[in-house]
N, C-alpha and C positions, 0 to 999 in steps of 0.2 A: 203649580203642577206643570211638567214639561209634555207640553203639545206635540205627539211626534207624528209626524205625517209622510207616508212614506212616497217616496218620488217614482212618476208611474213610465220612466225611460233616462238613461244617461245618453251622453252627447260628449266625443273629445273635439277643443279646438284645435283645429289644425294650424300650422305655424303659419298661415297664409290669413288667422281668424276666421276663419270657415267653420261652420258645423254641419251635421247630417241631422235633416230631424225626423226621429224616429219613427217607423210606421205605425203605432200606436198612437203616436201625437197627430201624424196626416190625418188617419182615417176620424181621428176623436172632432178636428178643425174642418173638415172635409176640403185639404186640398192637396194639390198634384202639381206636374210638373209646371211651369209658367204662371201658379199662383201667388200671390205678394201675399206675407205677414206682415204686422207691426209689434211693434214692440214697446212697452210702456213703462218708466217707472214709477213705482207706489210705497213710497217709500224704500227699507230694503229690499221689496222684492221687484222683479221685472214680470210683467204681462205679455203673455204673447198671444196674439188672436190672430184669428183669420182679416185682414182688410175688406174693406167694399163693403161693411154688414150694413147699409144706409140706404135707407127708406129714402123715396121721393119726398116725404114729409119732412126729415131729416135734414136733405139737403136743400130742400125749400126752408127751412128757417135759419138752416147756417147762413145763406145769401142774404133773407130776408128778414129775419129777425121772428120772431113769434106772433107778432099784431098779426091779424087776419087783414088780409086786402080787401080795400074798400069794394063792396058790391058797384058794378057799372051798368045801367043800362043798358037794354038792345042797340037805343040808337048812340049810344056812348061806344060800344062796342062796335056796332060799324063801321063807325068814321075811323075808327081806330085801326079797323082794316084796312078803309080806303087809303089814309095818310101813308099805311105801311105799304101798300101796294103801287101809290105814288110815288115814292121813295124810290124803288126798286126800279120803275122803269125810269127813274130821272137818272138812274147811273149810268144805264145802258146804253 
């Protein structure tokens, strides 16, 4: 059975590939002027969402990977300030 699904905005490219996208699509993505989309393909279709949706958690495992960070001590966590505050005035 044919899936019809009907599309909730058109858009012409312009000869420069440029589009306008539509105020129904802004207000649905909530963005405005100076906001970045992306754009994804999925097989035949493309995905367009708002950019930045990413959690602190997010991008703490893209850097870090998903293992949880070893718990550190108080006095583990000290020294680890002093080294770093060492540091800082050894540049100066």
């Amino acid at each position: 059975m044919y899936n019809a699904r009907m599309a909730i905005a058109h858009s012409k490219v312009t000869a420069q590939g440029q589009i306008s996208v539509p105020a129904q699509v802004r207000r649905k993505l909530g963005v405005g002027p100076g906001s970045v989309i992306e754009w994804e393909a999925e097989g035949e279709k493309v995905i367009v969402r708002r950019a930045g949706r990413y959690t602190s958690l997010d991008v703490h495992r893209a850097l870090f990977g998903k293992r949880p960070a070893k718990a550190k001590s108080l006095a583990e966590r000290k020294a680890g300030i002093r080294r770093y505050i060492k540091s800082r005035r050894a540049r100066g």
